[in-house]
N, C-alpha and C positions, 0 to 999 in steps of 0.2 A: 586665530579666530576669524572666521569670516562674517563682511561686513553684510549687512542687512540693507533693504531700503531705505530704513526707517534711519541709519547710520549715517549713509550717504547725505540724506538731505541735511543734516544736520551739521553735515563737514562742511568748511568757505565753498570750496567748490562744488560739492553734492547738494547745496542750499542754491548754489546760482543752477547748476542744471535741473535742479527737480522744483524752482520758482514754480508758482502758478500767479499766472498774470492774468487769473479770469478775470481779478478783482475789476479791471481798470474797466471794463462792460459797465460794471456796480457804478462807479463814481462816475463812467458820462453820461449814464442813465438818470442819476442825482441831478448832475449837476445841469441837464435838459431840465427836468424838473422845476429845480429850481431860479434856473435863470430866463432872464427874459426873452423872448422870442428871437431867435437867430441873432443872440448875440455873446455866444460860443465859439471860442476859439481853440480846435483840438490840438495838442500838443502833442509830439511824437517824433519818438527818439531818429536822429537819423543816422546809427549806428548798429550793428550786430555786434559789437563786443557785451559781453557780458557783464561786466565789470560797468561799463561805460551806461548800460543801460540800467543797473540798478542804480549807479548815480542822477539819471535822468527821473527813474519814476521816483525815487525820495524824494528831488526836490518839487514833484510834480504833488506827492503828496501835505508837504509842507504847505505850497501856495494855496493847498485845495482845503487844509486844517484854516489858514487863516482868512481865504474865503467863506466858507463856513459860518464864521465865527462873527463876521460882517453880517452872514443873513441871518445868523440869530439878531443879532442887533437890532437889524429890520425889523423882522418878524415880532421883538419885542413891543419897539415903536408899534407898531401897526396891532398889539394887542392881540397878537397870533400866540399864545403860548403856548400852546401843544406842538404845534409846529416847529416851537422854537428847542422845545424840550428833544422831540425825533431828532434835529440835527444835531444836538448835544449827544445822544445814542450813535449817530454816524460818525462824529468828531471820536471817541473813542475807538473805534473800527479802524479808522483813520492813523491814531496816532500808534494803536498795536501795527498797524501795518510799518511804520516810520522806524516803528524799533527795530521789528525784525529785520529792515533795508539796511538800518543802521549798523544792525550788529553783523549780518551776511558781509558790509563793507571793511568792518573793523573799525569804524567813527563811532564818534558823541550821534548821541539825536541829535537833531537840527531845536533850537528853541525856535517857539514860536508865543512871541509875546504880546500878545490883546489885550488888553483890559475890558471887564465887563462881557466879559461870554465866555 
């Protein structure tokens, strides 16, 4: 039986070549957004292995769930609740993204443990 696109992506290694990494656009988009003026630090991997680099953006997205999770906090304080609500919608985008890293790697999700957001 011959495999399809749709196969491949879905294989360990047809999931690391057929990745799309437009996401990380999305997230320093956000996270411009939402943080304070030029005080953004971009992270980026400094490897071409494959492997190596979905390790890098899991944990990229980990720190970026529990980041998040802080500016809900904020946003609570400060009485922003719609705002706080949208990042609770990006925190889910976030954590489907962590699964799929997680499972393409063959690991547990990473926990990410906050109280209160």
């Amino acid at each position: 039986m011959k495999s399809t696109p749709q196969d491949e992506k879905h294989s360990s290694k047809g999931f690391v070549k057929g990745h799309d990494f437009s996401h990380a656009n999305k997230v320093n988009q956000t996270n411009r957004a939402l943080a304070p003026e030029g005080k953004i630090a971009l992270n980026r991997p400094t490897t071409k292995k494959p492997e190596e680099m979905l390790r890098f953006d899991l944990h990229n997205e980990t720190e970026t769930i529990k980041n998040y999770r802080q500016r809900i906090k904020q946003a609570e304080a400060l009485g922003h609740y719609t705002l706080a609500e949208q990042i609770r919608s990006i925190i889910v985008q976030q954590q489907n993204h962590q699964y799929d890293l997680a499972t393409a790697l063959g690991i547990e999700v990473p926990k990410v443990l906050e109280t209160g957001a």
